[in-house]
BALOBA-1460 file (C-alpha; in Angstrom, 3 decimals):
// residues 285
<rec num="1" residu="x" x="0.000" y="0.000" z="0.000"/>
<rec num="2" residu="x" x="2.855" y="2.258" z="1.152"/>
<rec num="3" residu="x" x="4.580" y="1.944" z="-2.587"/>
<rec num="4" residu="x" x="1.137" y="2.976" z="-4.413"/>
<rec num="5" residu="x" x="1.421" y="6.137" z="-2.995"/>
<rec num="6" residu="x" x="5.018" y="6.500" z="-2.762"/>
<rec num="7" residu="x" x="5.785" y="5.221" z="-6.221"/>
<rec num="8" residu="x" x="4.645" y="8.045" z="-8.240"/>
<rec num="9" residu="x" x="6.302" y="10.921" z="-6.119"/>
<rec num="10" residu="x" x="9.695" y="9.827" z="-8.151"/>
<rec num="11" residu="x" x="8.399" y="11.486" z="-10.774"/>
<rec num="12" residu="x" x="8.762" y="15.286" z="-10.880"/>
<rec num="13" residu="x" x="5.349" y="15.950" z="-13.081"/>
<rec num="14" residu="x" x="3.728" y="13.696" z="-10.332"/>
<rec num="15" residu="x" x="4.580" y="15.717" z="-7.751"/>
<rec num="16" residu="x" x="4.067" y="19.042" z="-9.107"/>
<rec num="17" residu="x" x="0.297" y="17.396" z="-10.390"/>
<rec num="18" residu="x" x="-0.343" y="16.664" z="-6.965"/>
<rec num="19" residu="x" x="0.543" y="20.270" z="-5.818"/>
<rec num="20" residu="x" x="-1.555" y="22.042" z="-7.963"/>
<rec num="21" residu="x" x="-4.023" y="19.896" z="-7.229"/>
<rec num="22" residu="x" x="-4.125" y="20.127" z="-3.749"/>
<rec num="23" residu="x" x="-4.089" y="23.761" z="-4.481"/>
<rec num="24" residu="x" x="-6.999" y="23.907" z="-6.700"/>
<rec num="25" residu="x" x="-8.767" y="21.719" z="-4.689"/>
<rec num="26" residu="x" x="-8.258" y="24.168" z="-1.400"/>
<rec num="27" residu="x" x="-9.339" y="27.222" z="-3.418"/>
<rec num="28" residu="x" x="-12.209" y="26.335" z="-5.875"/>
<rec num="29" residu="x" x="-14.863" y="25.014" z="-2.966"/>
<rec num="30" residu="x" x="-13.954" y="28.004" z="-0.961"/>
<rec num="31" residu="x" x="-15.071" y="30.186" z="-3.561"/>
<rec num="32" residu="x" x="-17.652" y="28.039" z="-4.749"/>
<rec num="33" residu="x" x="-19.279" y="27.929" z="-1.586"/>
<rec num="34" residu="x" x="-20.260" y="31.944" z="-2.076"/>
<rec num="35" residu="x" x="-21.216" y="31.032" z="-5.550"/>
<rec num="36" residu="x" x="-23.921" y="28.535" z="-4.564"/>
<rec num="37" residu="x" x="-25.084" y="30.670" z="-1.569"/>
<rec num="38" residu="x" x="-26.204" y="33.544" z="-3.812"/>
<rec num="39" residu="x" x="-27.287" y="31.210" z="-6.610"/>
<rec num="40" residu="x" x="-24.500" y="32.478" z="-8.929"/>
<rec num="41" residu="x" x="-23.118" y="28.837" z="-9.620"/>
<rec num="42" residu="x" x="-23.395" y="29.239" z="-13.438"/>
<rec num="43" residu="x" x="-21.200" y="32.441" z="-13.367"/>
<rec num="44" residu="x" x="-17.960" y="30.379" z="-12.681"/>
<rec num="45" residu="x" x="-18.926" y="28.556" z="-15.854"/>
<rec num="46" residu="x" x="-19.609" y="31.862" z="-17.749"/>
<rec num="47" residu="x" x="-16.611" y="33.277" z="-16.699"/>
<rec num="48" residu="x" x="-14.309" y="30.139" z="-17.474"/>
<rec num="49" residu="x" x="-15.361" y="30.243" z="-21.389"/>
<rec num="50" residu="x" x="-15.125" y="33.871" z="-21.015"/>
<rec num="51" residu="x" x="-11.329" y="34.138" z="-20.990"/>
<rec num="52" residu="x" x="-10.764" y="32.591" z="-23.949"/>
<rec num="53" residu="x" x="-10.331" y="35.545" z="-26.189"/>
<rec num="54" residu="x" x="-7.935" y="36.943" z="-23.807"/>
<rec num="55" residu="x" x="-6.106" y="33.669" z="-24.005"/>
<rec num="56" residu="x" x="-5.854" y="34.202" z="-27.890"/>
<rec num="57" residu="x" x="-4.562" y="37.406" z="-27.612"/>
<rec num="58" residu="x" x="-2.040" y="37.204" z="-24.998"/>
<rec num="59" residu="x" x="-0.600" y="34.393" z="-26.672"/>
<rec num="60" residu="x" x="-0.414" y="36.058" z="-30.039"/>
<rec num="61" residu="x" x="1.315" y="39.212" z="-28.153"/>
<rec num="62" residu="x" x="3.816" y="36.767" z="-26.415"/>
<rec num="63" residu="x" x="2.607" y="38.407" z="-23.090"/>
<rec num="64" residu="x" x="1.460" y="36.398" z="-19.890"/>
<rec num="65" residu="x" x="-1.977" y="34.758" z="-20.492"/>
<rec num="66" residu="x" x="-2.541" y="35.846" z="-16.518"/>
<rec num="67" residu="x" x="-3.364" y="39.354" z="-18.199"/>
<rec num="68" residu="x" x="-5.298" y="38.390" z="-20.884"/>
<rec num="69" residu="x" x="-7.158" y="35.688" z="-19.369"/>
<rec num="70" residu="x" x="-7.662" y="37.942" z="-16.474"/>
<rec num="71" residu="x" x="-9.060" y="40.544" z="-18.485"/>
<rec num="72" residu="x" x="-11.284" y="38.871" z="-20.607"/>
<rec num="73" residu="x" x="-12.922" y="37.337" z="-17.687"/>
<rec num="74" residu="x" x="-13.703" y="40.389" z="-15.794"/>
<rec num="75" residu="x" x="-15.064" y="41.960" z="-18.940"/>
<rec num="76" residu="x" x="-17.088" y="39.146" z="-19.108"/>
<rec num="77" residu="x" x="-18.536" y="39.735" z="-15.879"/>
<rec num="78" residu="x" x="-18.921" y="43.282" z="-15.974"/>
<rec num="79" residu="x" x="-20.884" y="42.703" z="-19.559"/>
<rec num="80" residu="x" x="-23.746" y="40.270" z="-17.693"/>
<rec num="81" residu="x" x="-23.643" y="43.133" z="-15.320"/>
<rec num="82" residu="x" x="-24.316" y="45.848" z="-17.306"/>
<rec num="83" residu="x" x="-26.906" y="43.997" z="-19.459"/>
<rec num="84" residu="x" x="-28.790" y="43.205" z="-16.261"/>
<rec num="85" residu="x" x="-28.642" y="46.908" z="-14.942"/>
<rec num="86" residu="x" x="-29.103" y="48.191" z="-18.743"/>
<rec num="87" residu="x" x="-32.963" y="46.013" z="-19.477"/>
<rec num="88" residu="x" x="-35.492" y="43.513" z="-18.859"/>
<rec num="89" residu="x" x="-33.133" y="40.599" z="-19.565"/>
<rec num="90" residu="x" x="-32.679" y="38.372" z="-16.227"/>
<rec num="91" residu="x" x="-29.677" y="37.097" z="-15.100"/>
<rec num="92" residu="x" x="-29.500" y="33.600" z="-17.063"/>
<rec num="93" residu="x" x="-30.174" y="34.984" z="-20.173"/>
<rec num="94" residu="x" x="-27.441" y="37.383" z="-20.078"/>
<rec num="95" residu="x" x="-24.914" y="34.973" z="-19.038"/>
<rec num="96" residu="x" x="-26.484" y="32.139" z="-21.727"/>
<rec num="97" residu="x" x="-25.628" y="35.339" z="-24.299"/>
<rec num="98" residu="x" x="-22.372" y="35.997" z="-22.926"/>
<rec num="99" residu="x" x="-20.880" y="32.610" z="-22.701"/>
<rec num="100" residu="x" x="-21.953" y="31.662" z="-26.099"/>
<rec num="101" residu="x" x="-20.368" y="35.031" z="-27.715"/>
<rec num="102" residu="x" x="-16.661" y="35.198" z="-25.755"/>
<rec num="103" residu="x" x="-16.444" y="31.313" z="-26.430"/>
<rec num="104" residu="x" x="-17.040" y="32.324" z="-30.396"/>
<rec num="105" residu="x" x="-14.846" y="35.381" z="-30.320"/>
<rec num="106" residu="x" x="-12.148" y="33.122" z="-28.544"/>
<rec num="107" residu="x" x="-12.360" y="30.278" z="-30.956"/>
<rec num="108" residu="x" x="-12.764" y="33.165" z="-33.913"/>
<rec num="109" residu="x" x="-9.457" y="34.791" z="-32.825"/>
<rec num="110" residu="x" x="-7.557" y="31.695" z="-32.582"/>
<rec num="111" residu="x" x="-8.453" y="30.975" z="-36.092"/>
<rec num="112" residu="x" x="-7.646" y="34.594" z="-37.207"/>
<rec num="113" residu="x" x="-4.343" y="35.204" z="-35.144"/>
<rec num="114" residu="x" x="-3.297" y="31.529" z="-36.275"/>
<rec num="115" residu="x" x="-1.905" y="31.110" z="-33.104"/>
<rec num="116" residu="x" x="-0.884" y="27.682" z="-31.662"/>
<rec num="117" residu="x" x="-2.509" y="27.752" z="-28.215"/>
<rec num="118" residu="x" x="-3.712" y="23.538" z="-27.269"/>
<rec num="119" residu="x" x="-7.983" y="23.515" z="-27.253"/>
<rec num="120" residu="x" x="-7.786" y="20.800" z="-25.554"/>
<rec num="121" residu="x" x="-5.696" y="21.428" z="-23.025"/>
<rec num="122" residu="x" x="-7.570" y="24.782" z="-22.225"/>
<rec num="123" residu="x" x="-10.877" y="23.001" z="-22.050"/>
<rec num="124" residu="x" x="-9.977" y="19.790" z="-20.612"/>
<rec num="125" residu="x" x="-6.907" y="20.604" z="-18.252"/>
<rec num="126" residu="x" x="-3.181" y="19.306" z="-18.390"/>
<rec num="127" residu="x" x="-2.418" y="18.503" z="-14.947"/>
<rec num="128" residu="x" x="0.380" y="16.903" z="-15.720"/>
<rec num="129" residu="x" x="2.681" y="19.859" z="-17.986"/>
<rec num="130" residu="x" x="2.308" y="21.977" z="-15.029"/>
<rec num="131" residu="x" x="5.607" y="23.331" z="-14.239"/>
<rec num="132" residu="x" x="7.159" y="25.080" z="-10.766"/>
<rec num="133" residu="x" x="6.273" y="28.513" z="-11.937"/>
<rec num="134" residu="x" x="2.541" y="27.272" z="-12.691"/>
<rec num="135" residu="x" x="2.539" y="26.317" z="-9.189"/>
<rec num="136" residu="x" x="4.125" y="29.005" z="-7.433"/>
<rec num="137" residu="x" x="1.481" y="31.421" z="-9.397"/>
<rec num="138" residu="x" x="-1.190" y="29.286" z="-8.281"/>
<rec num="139" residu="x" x="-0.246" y="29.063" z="-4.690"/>
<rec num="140" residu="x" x="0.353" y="32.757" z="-4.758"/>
<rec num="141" residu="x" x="-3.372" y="33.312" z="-5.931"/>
<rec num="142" residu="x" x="-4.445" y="31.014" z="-3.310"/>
<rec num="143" residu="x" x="-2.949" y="32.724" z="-0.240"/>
<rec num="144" residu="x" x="-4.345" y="36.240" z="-1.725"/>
<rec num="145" residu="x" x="-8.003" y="34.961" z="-2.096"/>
<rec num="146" residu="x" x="-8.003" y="33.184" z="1.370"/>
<rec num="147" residu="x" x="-5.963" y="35.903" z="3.175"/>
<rec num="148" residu="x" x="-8.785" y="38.450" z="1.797"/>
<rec num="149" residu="x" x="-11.863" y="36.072" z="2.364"/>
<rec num="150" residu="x" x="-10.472" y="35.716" z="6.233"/>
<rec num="151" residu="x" x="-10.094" y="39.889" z="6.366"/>
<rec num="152" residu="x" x="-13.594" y="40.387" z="5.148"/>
<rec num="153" residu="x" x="-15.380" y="37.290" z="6.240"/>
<rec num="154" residu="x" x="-17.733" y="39.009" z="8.294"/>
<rec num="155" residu="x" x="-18.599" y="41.968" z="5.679"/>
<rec num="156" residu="x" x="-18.940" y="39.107" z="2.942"/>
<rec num="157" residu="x" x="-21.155" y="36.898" z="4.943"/>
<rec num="158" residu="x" x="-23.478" y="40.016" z="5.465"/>
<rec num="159" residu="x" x="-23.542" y="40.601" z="1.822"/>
<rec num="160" residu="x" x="-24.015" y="37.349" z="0.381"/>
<rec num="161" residu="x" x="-27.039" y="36.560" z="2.864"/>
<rec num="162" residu="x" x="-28.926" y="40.246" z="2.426"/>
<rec num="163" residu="x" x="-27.579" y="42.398" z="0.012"/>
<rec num="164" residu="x" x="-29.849" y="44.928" z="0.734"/>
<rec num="165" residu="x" x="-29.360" y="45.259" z="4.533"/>
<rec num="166" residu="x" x="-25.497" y="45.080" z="3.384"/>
<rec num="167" residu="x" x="-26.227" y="48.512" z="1.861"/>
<rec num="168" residu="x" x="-28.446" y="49.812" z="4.062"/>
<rec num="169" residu="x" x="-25.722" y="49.701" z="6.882"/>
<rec num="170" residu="x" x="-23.366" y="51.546" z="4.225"/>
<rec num="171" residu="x" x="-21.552" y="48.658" z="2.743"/>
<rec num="172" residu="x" x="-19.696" y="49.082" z="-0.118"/>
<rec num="173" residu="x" x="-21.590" y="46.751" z="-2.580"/>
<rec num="174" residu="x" x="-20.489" y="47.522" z="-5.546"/>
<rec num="175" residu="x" x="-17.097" y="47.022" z="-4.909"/>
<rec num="176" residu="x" x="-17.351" y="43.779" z="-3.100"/>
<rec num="177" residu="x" x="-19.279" y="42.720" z="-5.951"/>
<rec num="178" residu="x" x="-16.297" y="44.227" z="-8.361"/>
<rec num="179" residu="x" x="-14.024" y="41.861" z="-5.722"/>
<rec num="180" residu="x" x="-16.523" y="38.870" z="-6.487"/>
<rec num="181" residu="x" x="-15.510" y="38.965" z="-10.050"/>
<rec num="182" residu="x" x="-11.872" y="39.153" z="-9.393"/>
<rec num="183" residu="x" x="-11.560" y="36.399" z="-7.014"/>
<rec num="184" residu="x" x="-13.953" y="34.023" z="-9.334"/>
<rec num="185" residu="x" x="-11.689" y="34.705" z="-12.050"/>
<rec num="186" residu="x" x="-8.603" y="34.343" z="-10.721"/>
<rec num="187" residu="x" x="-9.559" y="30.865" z="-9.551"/>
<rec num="188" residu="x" x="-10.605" y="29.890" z="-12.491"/>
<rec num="189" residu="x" x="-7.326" y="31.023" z="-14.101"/>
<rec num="190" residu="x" x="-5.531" y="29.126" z="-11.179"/>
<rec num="191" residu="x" x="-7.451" y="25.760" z="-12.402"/>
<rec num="192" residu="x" x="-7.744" y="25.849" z="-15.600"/>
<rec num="193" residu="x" x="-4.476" y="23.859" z="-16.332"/>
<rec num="194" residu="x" x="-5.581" y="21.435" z="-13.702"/>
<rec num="195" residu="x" x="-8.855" y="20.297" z="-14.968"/>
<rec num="196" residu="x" x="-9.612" y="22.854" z="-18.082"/>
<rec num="197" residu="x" x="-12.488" y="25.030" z="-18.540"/>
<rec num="198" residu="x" x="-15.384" y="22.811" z="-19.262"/>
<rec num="199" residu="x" x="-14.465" y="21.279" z="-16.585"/>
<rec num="200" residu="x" x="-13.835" y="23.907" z="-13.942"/>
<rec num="201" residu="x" x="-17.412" y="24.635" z="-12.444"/>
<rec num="202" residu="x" x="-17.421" y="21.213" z="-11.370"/>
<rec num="203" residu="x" x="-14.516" y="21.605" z="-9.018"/>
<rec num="204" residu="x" x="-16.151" y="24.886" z="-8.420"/>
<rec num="205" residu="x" x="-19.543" y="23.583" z="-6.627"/>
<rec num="206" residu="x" x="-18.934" y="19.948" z="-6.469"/>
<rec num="207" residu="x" x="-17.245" y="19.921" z="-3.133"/>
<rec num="208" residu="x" x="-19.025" y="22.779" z="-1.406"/>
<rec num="209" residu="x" x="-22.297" y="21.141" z="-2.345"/>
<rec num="210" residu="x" x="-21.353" y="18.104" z="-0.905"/>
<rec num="211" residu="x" x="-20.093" y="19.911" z="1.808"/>
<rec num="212" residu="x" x="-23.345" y="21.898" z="1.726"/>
<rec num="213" residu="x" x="-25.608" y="18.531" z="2.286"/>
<rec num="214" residu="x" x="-23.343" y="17.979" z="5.527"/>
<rec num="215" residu="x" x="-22.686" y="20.685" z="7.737"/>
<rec num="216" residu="x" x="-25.108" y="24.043" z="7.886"/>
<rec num="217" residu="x" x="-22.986" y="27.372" z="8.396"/>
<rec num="218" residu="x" x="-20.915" y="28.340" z="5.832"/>
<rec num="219" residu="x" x="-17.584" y="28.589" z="7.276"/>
<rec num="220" residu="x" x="-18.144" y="24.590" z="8.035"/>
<rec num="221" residu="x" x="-18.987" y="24.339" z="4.572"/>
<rec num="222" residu="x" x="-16.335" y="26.045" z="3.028"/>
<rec num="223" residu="x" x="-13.415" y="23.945" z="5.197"/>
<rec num="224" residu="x" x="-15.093" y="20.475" z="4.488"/>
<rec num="225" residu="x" x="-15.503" y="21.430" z="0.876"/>
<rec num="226" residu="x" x="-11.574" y="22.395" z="0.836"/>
<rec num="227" residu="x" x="-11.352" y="18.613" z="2.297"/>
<rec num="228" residu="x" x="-13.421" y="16.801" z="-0.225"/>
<rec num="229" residu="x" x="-11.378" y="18.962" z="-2.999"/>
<rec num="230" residu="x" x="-8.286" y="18.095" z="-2.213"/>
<rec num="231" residu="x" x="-8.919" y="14.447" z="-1.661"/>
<rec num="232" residu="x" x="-10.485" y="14.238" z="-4.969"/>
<rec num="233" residu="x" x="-7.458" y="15.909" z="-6.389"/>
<rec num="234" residu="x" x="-5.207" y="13.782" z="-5.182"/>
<rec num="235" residu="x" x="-7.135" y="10.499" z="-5.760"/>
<rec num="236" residu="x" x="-8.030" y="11.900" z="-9.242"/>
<rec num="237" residu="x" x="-4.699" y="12.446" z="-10.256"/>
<rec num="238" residu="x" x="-3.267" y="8.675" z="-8.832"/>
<rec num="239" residu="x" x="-5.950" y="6.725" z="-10.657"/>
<rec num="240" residu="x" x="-5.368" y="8.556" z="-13.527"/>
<rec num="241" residu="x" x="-1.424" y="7.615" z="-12.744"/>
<rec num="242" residu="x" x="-1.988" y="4.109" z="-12.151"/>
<rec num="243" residu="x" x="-4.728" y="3.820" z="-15.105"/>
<rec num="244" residu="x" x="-4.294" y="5.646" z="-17.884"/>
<rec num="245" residu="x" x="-6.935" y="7.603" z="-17.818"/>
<rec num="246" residu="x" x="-7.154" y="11.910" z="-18.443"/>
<rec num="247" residu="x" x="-6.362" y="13.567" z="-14.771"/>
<rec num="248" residu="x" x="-8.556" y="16.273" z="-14.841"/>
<rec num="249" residu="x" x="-11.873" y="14.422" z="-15.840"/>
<rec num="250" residu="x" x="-10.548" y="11.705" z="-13.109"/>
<rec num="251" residu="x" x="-10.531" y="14.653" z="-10.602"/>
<rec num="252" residu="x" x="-13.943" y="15.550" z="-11.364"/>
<rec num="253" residu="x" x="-15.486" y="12.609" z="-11.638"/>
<rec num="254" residu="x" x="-14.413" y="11.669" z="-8.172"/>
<rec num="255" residu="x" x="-16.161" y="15.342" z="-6.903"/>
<rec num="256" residu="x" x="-18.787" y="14.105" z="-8.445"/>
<rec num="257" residu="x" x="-18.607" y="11.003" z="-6.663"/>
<rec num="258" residu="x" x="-17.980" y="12.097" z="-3.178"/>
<rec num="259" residu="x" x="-21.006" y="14.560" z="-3.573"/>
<rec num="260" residu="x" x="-23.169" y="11.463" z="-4.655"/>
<rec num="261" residu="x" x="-21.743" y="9.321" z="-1.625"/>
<rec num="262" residu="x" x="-23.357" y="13.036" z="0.179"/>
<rec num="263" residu="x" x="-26.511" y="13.351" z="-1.378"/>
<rec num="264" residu="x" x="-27.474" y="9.784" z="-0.563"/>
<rec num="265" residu="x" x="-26.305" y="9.261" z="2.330"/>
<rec num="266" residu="x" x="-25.867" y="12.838" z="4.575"/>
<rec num="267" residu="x" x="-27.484" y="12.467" z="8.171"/>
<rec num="268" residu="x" x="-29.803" y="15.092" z="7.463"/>
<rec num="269" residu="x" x="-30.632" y="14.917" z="4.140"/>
<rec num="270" residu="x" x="-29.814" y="11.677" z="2.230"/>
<rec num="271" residu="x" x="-31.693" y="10.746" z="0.869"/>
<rec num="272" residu="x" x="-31.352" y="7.038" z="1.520"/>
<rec num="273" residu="x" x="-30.968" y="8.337" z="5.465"/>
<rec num="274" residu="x" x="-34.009" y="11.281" z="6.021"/>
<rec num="275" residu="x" x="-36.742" y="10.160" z="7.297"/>
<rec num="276" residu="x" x="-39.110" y="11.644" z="4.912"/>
<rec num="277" residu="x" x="-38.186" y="8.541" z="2.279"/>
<rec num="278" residu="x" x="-40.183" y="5.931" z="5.071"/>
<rec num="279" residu="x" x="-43.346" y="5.453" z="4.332"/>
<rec num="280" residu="x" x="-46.636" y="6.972" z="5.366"/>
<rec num="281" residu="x" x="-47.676" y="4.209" z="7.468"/>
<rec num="282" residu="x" x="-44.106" y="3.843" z="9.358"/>
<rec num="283" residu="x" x="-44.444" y="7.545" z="10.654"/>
<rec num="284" residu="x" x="-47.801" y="7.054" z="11.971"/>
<rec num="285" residu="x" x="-47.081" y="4.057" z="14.043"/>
């Protein structure tokens, strides 16, 4: 047992695949968790097809994709934004607009620029090219988002629970929102080699919702969906290892898994383990 999990840490793109994931997996339920608390889980996805014109062009430039990736995604955010404050168009609809036109621009300018940046890595994740500098970047991003969540925990849990009282009180709302956008997309920009864009939102909300089915405040949920992350990074990436099979879906799929294992069997609301699944003539006796 000892040599399964010892075996692969010989290899240097092992190791540095299991330090971005355990990275990734820290930081995307953390952030996730506020996504699924204000019903914004979709924007992650948004966002993560969103950079992809600003991948095209930084490439092209021969500048850091950080900046163009980074930019493209807060545009992104700011456009769904401004839509919403602009008209009648709700929420989904703007994002369902926005996705579909940054993805096309991105693909569009790839095809114009005739640049040589891998599809498939950027929507399916190359855990396993990560280099040092991908991970010292990452953890960098990391410490920033969870060094700024601990700061403003308390002003962030006001806002994300009543937005309006949040304002009333004199809140700055707009520019925690503004901060919102930045931290969502810098995650995403920190996973994306990990497990791609398509990919992403699942890492995103599938450990804080299985965290979410467990525990009931959300600093609880935030810490147990760190757990469940980095387990299934690190159990993603050694099947893949020991398999043959793509890391990043492996990575996800065992998210997915865990919050399964959660939604069937939680103590409060399994749904193989509530009581609400006995039947009608078991309660009354």
């Amino acid at each position: 047992m000892l040599n399964i999990l010892l075996d692969p840490l010989n290899y240097e793109f092992m190791r540095n695949a299991l330090g971005i994931g355990i990275l990734v997996g820290l930081l995307c339920p953390v952030v996730g968790s506020y996504l699924i608390v204000q019903r914004m889980a979709l924007l992650g996805d948004v966002i993560a097809h969103c950079v992809l014109p600003g991948l095209s062009i930084s490439f092209f430039l021969g500048i850091d994709i950080l900046i163009g990736a980074f930019t493209s995604g807060i545009l992104g955010a700011f456009l769904i934004a401004w839509i919403r404050s602009q008209s009648r168009i709700k929420v989904d609809s703007a994002m369902a607009l926005t996705f579909s036109s940054f993805f096309a621009l991105g693909i569009t300018l790839m095809s114009v620029l005739k640049n040589k940046l891998d599809l498939d890595s950027f929507l399916f994740g190359d855990i396993l090219g990560v280099t040092s500098t991908d991970i010292y970047r990452t953890l960098i991003i990391t410490v920033l988002i969870l060094l700024t969540i601990k700061l403003f925990y308390k002003e962030l849990l006001f806002y994300v629970f009543d937005r309006n009282g949040a304002q009333a009180i004199g809140l700055p709302i707009n520019t925690i929102y503004t901060g919102f956008m930045v931290v969502i997309t810098l995650t995403i920009i920190a996973s994306m080699q990990a497990v791609g864009v398509i990919l992403v939102i699942s890492l995103l909300v599938g450990p804080a919702l299985a965290a979410y089915l467990l525990v009931k405040e959300l600093h609880q949920m935030m810490i147990l969906g760190s757990a469940i992350g980095m387990i299934s990074s690190v159990t993603g990436v050694y099947i893949s290892y020991y398999y043959n099979l793509p890391s990043g879906p492996m990575i996800v799929l065992m998210s997915s898994s865990l919050f399964l294992m959660a939604l069937l069997f939680s103590p409060s609301q399994g749904l193989l383990t509530r009581r609400e699944i006995l039947p009608n003539w078991q309660h009354r006796q």
